[in-house]
C-alpha positions as CSV (number, residue, x, y, z in Angstrom):
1,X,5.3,-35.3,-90.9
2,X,7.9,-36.9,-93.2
3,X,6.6,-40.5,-92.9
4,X,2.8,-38.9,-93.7
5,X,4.4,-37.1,-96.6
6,X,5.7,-40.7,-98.0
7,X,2.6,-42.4,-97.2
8,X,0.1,-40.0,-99.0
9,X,2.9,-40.3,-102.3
10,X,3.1,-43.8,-102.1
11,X,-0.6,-44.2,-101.7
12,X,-1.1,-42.0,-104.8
13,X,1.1,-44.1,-106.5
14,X,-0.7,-47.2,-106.1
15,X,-4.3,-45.1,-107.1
16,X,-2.2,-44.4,-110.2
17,X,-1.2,-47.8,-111.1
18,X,-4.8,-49.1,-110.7
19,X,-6.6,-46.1,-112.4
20,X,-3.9,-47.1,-115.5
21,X,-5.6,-50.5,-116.0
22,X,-9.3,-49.9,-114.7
23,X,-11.7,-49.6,-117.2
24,X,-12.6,-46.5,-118.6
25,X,-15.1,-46.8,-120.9
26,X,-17.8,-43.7,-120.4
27,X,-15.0,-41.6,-119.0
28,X,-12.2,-39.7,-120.3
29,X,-8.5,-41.8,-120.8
30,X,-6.4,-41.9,-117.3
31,X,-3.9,-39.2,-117.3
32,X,-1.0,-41.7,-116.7
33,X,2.0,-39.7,-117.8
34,X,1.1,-36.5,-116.3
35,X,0.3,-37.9,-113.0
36,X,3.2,-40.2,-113.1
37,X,5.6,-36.7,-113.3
38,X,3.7,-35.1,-110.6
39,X,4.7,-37.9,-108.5
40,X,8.2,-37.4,-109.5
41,X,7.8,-33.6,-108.8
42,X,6.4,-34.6,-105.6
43,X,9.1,-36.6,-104.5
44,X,11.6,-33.7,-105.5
45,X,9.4,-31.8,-103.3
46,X,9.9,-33.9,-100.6
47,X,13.4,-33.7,-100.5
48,X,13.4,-30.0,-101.1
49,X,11.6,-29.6,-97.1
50,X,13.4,-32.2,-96.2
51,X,16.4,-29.9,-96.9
52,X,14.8,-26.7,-95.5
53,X,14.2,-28.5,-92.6
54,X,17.5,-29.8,-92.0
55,X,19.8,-27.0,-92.5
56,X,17.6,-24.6,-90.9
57,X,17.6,-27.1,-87.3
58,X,19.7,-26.3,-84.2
59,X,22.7,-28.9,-84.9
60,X,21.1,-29.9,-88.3
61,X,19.0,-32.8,-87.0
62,X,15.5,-32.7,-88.7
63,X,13.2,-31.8,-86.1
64,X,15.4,-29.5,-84.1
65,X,14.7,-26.7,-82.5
66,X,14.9,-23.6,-85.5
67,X,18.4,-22.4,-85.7
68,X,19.2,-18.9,-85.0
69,X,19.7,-18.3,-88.8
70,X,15.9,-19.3,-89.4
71,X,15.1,-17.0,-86.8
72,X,17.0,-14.2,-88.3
73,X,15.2,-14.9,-91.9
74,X,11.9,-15.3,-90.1
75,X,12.6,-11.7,-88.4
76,X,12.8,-9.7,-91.8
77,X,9.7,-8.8,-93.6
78,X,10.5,-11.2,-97.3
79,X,11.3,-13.9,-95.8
80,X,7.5,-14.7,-94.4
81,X,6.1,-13.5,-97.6
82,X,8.1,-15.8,-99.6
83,X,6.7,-18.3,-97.6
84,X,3.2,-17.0,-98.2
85,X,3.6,-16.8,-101.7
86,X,5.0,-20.8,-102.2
87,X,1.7,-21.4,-100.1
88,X,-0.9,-19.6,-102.9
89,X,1.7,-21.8,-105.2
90,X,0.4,-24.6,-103.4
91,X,-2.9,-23.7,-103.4
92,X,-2.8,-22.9,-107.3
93,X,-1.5,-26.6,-107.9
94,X,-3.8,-27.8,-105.7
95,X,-6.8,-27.1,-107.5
96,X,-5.4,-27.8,-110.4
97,X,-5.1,-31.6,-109.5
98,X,-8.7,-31.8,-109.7
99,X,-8.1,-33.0,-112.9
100,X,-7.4,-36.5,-112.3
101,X,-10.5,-36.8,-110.7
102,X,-12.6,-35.1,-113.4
103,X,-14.2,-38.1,-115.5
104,X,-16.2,-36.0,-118.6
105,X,-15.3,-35.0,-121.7
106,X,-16.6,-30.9,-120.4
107,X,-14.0,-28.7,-120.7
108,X,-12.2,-28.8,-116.6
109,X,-14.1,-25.9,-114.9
110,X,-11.4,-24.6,-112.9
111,X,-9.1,-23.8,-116.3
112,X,-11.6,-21.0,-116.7
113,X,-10.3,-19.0,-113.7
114,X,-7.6,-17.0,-114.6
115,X,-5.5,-17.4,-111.3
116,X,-4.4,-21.3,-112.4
117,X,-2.6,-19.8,-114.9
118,X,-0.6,-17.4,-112.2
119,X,2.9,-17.5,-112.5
120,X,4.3,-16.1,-109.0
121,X,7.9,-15.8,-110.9
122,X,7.4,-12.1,-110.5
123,X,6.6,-11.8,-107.3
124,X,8.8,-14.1,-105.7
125,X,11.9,-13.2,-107.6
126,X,10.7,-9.5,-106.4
127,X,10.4,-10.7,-102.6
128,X,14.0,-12.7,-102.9
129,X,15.7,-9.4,-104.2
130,X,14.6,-7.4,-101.0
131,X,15.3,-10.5,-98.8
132,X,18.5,-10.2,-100.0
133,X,18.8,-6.5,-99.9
134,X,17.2,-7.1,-95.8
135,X,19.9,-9.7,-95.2
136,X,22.6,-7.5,-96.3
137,X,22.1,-4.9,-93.8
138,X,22.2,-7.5,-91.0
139,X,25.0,-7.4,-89.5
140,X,24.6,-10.9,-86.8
141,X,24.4,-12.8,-90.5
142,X,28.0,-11.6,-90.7
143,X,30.0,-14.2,-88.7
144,X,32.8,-16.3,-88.9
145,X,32.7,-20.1,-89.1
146,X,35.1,-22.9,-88.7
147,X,32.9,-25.2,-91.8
148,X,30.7,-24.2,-94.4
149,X,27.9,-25.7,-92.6
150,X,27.7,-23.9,-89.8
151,X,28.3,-20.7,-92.3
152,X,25.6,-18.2,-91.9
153,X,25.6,-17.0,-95.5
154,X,25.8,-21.0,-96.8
155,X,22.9,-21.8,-94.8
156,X,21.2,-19.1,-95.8
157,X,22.0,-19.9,-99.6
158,X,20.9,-23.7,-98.8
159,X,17.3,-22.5,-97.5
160,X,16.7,-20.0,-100.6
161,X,17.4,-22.8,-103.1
162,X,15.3,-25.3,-101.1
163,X,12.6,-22.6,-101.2
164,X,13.7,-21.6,-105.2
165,X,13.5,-25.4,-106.1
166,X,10.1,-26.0,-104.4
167,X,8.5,-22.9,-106.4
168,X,10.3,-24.8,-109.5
169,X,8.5,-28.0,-109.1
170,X,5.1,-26.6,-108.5
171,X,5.8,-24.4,-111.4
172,X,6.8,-28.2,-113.2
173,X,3.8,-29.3,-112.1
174,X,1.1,-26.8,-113.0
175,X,2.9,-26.7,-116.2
176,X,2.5,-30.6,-116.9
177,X,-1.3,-30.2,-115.6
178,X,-2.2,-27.4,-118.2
179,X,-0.6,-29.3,-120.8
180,X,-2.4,-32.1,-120.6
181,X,-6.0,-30.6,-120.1
């Protein structure tokens, strides 16, 4: 998944570098410098799973078997939704990268629906207040450990700002998109 991850960034990459010298005549300028910061937001992104993925793993090896403090999280009823939510994040910033392939001067069709615009700061800051308030009743979270990686409550603070930073860089990125329409 990782390497696929790279590939479709790197690939995007070299699209940008030729769609910065092509031609462009009958259609509207290249958006160079906001796709160039996506990229960078991207990458970010990439590290921010990459994290997730790691620190939630049996033994910490990416691709592990979920450790039992991911199963914990996944057992409490914010945890899934905050998932949820970073997924209509996605989907938000998804559409929103239609812009680099719209080619007219017409005003972007998709900056006339009012969900592009949707912040999820809210909502997500709501659903990490009652994970928190979930987590403290749990009383397996409360264990003791010989290293701060095999903490419970470190692990558990790694995974919400892997999760915190992703919402950050699509929030970057949907940002740097409206800005430049």
């Amino acid at each position: 998944r990782n390497r696929a991850f790279v590939s479709a960034i790197e690939a995007a990459d070299a699209l940008n570098a030729e769609a910065s010298i092509e031609p462009r005549w009958w259609r509207v300028p290249w958006k160079q410098d906001t796709f160039d910061s996506t990229l960078r937001f991207m990458h970010r992104m990439r590290y921010d799973i990459r994290c997730l993925e790691c620190c939630m793993a049996e033994n910490f090896v990416l691709g592990g078997r979920k450790h039992k403090v991911m199963q914990a999280l996944l057992s409490t009823k914010s945890f899934p939704l905050l998932g949820e939510k970073l997924q209509q994040k996605v989907a938000v910033v998804r559409r929103l990268t239609g812009v680099f392939a719209h080619e007219t001067e017409a005003r972007f069709a998709v900056l006339d629906d009012e969900a592009v615009v949707q912040q999820f700061r809210d909502e997500s800051q709501k659903l990490f207040n009652d994970l928190m308030s979930e987590l403290a009743g749990m009383g397996a979270l409360k264990q003791s450990a010989t290293t701060m990686r095999e903490d419970a409550l470190c692990q558990i603070t790694m995974a919400l700002v892997a999760i915190k930073a992703m919402f950050k860089e699509l929030r970057s990125i949907q940002h740097q998109i409206l800005r430049s329409c």
